[in-house]
Each structure stands twice: as structure tokens, then as C-alpha cells.
C-alpha positions in Angstrom: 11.3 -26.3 17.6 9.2 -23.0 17.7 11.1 -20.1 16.5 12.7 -18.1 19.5 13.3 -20.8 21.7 16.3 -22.5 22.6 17.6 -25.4 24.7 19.3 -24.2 27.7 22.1 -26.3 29.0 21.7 -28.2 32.2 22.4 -26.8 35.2 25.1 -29.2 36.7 26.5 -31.8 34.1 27.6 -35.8 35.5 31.4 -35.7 35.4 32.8 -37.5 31.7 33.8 -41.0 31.9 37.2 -41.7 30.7 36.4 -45.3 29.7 33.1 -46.8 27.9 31.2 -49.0 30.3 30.1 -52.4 28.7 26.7 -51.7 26.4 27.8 -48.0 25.4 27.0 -46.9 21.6 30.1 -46.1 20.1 31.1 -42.7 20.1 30.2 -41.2 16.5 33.3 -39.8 14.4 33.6 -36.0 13.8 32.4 -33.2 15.6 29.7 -33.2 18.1 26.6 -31.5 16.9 26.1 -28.5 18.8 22.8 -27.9 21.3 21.7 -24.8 19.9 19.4 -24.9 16.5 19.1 -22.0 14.8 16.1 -20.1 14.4 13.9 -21.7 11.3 14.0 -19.1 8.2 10.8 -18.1 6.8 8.7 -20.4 4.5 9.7 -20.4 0.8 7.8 -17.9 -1.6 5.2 -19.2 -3.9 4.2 -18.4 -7.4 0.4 -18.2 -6.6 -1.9 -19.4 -4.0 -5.3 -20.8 -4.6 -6.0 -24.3 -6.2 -5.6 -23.5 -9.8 -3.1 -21.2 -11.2 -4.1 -17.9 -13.2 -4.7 -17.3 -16.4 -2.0 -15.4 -17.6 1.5 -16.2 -17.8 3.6 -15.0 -15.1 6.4 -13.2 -16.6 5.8 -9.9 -19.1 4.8 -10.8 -22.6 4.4 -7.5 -24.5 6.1 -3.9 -23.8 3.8 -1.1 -24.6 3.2 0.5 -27.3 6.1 3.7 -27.6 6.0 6.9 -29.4 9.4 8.2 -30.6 8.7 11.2 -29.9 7.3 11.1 -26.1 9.5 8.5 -25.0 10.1 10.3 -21.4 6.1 8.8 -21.2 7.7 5.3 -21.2 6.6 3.6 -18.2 8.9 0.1 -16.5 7.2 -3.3 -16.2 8.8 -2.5 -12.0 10.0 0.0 -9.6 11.9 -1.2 -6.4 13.0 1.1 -3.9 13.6 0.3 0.3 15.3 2.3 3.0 16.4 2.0 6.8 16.1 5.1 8.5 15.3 5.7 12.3 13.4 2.8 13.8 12.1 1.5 10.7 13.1 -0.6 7.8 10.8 0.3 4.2 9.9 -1.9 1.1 8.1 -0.7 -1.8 7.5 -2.4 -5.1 4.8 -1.8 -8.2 4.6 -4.6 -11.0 2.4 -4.2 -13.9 -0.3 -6.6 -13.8 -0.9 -9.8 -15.9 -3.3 -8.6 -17.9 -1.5 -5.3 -18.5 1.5 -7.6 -19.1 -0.1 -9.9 -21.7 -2.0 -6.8 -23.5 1.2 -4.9 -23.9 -0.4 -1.7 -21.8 1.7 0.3 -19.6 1.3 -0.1 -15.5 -1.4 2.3 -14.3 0.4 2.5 -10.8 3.2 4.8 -10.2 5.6 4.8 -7.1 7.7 7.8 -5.4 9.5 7.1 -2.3 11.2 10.7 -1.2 13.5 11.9 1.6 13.0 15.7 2.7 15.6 17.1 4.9 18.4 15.4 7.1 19.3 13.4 9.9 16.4 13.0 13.0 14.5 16.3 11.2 14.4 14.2 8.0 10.6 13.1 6.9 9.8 10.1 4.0 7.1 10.0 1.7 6.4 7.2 -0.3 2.7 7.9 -2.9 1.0 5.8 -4.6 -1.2 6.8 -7.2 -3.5 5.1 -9.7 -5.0 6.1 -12.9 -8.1 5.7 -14.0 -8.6 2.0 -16.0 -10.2 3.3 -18.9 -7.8 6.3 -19.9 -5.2 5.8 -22.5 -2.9 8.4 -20.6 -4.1 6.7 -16.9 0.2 6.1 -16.4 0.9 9.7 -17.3 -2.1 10.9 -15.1 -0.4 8.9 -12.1 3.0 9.5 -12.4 1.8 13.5 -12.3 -0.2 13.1 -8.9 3.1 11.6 -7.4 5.1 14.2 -8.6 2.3 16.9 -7.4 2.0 16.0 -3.5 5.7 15.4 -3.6 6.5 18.4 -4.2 3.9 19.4 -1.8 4.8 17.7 1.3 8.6 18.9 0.4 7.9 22.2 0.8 6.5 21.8 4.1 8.2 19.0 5.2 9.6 20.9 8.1 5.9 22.1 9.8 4.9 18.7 9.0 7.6 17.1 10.9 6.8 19.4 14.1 3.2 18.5 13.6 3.9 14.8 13.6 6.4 14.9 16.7 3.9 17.1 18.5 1.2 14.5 17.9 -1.1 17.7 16.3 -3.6 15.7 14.5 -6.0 18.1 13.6 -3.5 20.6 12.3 -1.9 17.2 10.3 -5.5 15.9 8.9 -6.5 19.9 7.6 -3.3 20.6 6.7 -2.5 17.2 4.4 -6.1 17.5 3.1 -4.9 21.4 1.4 -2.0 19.5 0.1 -4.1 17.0 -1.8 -6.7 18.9 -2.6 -4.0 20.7 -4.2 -2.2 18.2 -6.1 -5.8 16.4 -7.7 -6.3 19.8 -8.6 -3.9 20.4 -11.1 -4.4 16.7 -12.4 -8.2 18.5 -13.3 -6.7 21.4 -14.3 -4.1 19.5 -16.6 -7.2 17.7 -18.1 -9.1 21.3 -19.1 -6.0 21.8 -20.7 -5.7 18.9 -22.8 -9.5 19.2 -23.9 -10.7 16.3 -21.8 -13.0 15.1 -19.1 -12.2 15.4 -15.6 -12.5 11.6 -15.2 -10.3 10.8 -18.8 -7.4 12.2 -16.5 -7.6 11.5 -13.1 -5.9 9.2 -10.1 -6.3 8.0 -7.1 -3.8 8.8 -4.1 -2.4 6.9 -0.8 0.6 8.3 1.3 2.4 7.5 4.0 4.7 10.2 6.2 7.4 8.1 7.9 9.5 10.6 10.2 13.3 9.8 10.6 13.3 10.3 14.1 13.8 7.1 16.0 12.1 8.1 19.0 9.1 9.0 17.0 6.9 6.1 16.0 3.9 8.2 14.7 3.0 7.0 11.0 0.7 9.0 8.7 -1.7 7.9 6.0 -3.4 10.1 4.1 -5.1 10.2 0.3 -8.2 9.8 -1.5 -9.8 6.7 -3.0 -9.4 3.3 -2.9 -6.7 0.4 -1.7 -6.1 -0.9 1.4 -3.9 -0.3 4.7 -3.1 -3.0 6.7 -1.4 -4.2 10.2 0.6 -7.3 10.6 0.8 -7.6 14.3 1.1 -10.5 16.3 1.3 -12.6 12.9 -2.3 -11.7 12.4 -3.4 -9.3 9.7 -5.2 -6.4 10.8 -7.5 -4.6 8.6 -7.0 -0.8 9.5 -8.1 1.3 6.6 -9.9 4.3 7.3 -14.0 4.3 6.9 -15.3 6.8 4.7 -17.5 9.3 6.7 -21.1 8.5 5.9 -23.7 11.1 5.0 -26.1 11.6 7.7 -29.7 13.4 8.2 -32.6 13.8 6.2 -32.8 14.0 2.6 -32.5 17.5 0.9 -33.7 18.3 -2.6 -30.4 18.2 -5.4 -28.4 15.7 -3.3 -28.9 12.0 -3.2 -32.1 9.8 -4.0 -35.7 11.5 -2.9 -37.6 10.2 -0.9 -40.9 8.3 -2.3 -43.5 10.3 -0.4 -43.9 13.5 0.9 -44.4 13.7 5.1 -47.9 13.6 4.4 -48.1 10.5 2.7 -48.0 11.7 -1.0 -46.5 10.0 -3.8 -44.2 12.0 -5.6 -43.7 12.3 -9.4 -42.5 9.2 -11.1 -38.6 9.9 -12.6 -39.0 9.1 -16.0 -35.5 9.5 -16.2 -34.9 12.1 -18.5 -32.1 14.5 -18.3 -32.4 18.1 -16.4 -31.5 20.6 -18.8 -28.7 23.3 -17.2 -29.8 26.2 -15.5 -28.3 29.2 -17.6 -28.0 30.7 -13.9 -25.9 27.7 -12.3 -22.5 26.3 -13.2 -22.4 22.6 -14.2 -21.8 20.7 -11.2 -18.4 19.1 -10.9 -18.9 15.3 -10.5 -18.4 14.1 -7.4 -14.9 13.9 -5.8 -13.6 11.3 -3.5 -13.6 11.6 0.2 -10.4 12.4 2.0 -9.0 9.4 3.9 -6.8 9.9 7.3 -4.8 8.1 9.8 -2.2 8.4 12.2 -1.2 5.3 14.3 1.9 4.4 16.8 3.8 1.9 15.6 5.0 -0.8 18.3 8.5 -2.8 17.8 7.8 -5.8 15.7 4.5 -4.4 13.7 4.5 -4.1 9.6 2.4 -1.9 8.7 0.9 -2.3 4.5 -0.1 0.5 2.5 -1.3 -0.8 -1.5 -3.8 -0.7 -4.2 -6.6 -2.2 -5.1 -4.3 -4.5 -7.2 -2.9 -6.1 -4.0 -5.8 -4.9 -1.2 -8.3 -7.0 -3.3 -6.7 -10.5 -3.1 -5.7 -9.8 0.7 -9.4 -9.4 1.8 -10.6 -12.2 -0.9 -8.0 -15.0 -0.3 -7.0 -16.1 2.8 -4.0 -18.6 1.6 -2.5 -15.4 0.9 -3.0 -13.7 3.6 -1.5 -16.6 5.7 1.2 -16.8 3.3 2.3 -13.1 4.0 1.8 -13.3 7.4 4.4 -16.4 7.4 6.9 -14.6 5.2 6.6 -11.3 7.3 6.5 -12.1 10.7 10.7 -12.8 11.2 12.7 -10.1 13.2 14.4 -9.4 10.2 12.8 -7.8 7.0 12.8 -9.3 4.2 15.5 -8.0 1.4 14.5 -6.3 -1.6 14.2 -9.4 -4.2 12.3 -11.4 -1.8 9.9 -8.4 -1.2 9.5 -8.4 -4.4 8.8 -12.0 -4.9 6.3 -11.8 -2.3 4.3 -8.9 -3.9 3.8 -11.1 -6.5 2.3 -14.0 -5.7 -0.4 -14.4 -7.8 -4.0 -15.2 -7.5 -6.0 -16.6 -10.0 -9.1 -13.6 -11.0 -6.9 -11.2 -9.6 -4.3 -9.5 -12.6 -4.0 -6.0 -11.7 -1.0 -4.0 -11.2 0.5 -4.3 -7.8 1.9 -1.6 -5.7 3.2 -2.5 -2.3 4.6 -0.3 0.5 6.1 -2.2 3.4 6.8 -0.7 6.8 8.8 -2.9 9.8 9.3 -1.6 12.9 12.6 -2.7 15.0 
């Protein structure tokens, strides 16, 4: 029976005999069964998807490497957190990787989920940051962008919450991109400090603005780099991540790849490929930074909306069992509770063994 239906009883029912006629079954012993099913529950989770299993083994197999004296840098092998407030329910989850987990390095990923003020004036932010893969302290450098834009958005929680309710968009998209600006900023900052490259310290960032009001379905995402949002309406996945504003027009000299000839036809120079010495007039130039990414959408009753990683983003757009597979687990009225959220995130995917950092949103 498909889920949501039911057998309705019939309209006028033949009067009950009082005595079998000749040929009648028995009557079985016990109760009668009743008429109405209930609904089917959602399909059991799976350990991976795919036709061979990963590498790696699937629990944790070596804890980082501590120092006694910076053990507030300790990082957990997973952070769960969910809330109900207004008209939506939230799930989020980050799990070190497999190969973190069999090398004994710390998760890259860090999580905050936040509450800033009270009752229908109360805004959530749940961050998501990333450090870079090559940095020893790429967990510290995380954990610090989290803490920055939280801090952040707390402080204007309440103009952000009018913004949101008042469906300002433009004054929302400048006024978030300040705030991150902001926040990467001391990350770079923090990095000058400590005697390092900009890049040896450094993070991505992905946030969602959830307002408590249940008669405001506005959700906001807003960060810079890489990962993936995602819609599951209708049970089919919906790929809603915002593009990255191309460059347009003609080339200009210092930005980008010349062109090979000049307007009249003449070949230009060869690039031998040697390095530019630095004007003593000019600053260095500051390697390039990662576009600002924006969206505001209106959530409708029965939509989950995805915000994650590259850890999870990856094997959503490269595997389609497990897109399926989340679509089957996520689709029922009711969200799923926090251990089976957490199951879910991790179903595994064989070339795929980077942290995962989920944030789940279902509307009512």
C-alpha cells in the first residue's frame, strides 16, 4: 500500500449472519485484524552504497596526536546538535572522515549551531567551516571562523531578523557579505600573527539564518567557497547552490590570461614563464579570495532543505544510490531523530573519505 493512503470503510455494510451457511471458512480465533495499515516507516539505513565497500574501516581507528599543553585544541571524532523551533525541525552532524580516522588526524570541519534572542524575535545560525587540507592547524583555523561570524551575526541578530521578515534582500546580501568579510579577515590576520601564509591558515564558510518565527519561512545562505546546498522536494533532490558570478568583458592587462594577439593581428611575446619581480612602488598583491555566495529561498511545508561540505556535496552529485537512498530516508512527515540523522550522514562511499558535515532543515 503507498504511503498516505488508507482503506476507507464501505459505505453501507450487509447485515451479520448469526449462523454460518453451509461452505463458510471457519471463523479464525482471536481478534480480527483491523482495516487500517499503518503508514510503512522509512527504508533501513545502510553502511555504504555503491557495489564495493570503501577502503577504510568504518569506525575511528586512531585519535590525534595531543599536546599536553594545548589540549583546549583537541578536536571530537563528532558533533550532534538539532532543534525545533517555529515551523522547522534542524539536524546537524560533522564526522571525521575515514581517512582522517585511519591516519589519526583531527576533523578539518567544525560545527556551531547558535540561538540569538527569544521567542518569534529569536534567529539560528548554524556555520560550517572548513580548513584548508594541507595545514597542520586547518581544525584550529575552522573552529575560529565559526566562532568569528558567530559572534558576528549575534551582534546584529536583531537588524538581521527585521531584514529577513521584511524580505530586504539587498540590505541582507551587503550586509552578510561585511560580516564575512569580517570574520575571514581576522582568520588572515591571525595568520600574520603567527608568521604564516595566508593560505597555511585559512577556511571556507557556509551559513544558514533560520528565523524562529513561524509565519516566516524565509531561509538564508550565505558564505564563501565550496560545498553544496540542496532541496529535497517532492522526493526529488534539487541542486540549488548558488553560481559563482562569472567575469565578463574584455581582457585587461594584470588580470587573467592575455590574449594571443593584439587587435591588429600581432603575436605577442612568448611567456617564458619567469617570475615578475615586485614593483618597489606596488604592494604584493593578496592572492585571490573566494567569491561571496548568496541565497534566500521560501521554504514550503514538507521541503528539506541541505546545507554541507565538500565531504558530503561530493558523493551527492557523484552517486546516485545515495542520493536515492537520502531521498527515501528523508521524505516521511516526520524528521528523522538525531541517531538516525546521524547514521544517514554517514553512509559511506567507496573514493569518497572526507569529513562530513551535514545541516538538515524540515519544514512542517
Amino acid at each position: 500500500m503507498a504511503f498516505g493512503t488508507w482503506t476507507p470503510f464501505p459505505a453501507s455494510a450487509p447485515p451479520a449472519r448469526a449462523t454460518p451457511e453451509p461452505g463458510d471458512a471457519p471463523a479464525p480465533a482471536g481478534p480480527r485484524p483491523s482495516r487500517l495499515e499503518p503508514p510503512p516507516g522509512p527504508p533501513p539505513s545502510r553502511g555504504f552504497v555503491g557495489p564495493r565497500p570503501p577502503t577504510y574501516d568504518a569506525e575511528p581507528t586512531a585519535l590525534p596526536a595531543a599536546d599536553p599543553d594545548d589540549l583546549d585544541g583537541l578536536v571530537p571524532d563528532t558533533v550532534l546538535d538539532g532543534a525545533r523551533y517555529g515551523a522547522c525541525t534542524l539536524r546537524a552532524a560533522s564526522v571525521r572522515g575515514d581517512s582522517a580516522r585511519y591516519r589519526g588526524e583531527p576533523r578539518r570541519d567544525a560545527l556551531l549551531t547558535a540561538r540569538f534572542g527569544t521567542g518569534e524575535r529569536a534567529l539560528l545560525l548554524v556555520a560550517l567551516a572548513t580548513g584548508a587540507r594541507t595545514a597542520p592547524r586547518a581544525h584550529l583555523a575552522a573552529a575560529e571562523a565559526c566562532r568569528w561570524i558567530g559572534r558576528a551575526v549575534g551582534r546584529s541578530h536583531a537588524r538581521l531578523v527585521d531584514d529577513i521578515r521584511a524580505a530586504r534582500r539587498g540590505d541582507l546580501k551587503s550586509g552578510l557579505h561585511r560580516l564575512t568579510d569580517r570574520s575571514l579577515g581576522r582568520l588572515r590576520a591571525g595568520a600574520a600573527e603567527q608568521g604564516l601564509e595566508p593560505d597555511a591558515y585559512a577556511a571556507t564558510l557556509r551559513c544558514l539564518l533560520l528565523p524562529a518565527d513561524p509565519e516566516c519561512r524565509t531561509r538564508v545562505f550565505f558564505g564563501v567557497g565550496p560545498g553544496g546546498l540542496f532541496r529535497l522536494r517532492d522526493g526529488a533532490w534539487q541542486d540549488i547552490e548558488p553560481e559563482v558570478t562569472e567575469v565578463k568583458g574584455e581582457p585587461v592587462v594584470g588580470f587573467g590570461s592575455p590574449p594571443s594577439e593584439t587587435p591588429q593581428g600581432d603575436r605577442l611575446t612568448m611567456d617564458l614563464g619567469l617570475p615578475t619581480p615586485p614593483s618597489p612602488y606596488e604592494p604584493a598583491p593578496e592572492p585571490p579570495r573566494e567569491p561571496f555566495r548568496f541565497r534566500t529561498s521560501v521554504a514550503r511545508p514538507g521541503d528539506t532543505l541541505l546545507m554541507c561540505g565538500t565531504g558530503l556535496a561530493d558523493p551527492l552529485r557523484g552517486e546516485e544510490e545515495l542520493r536515492t537512498h537520502l531521498a527515501d530516508r528523508w521524505s516521511r512527515p516526520e524528521p528523522p531523530g538525531l541517531a538516525a540523522f546521524l547514521a544517514d550522514t554517514q553512509v559511506r562511499v567507496k573514493g569518497y573519505a572526507d569529513d562530513r558535515t551535514a545541516v538538515a532543515v524540515w519544514e512542517a
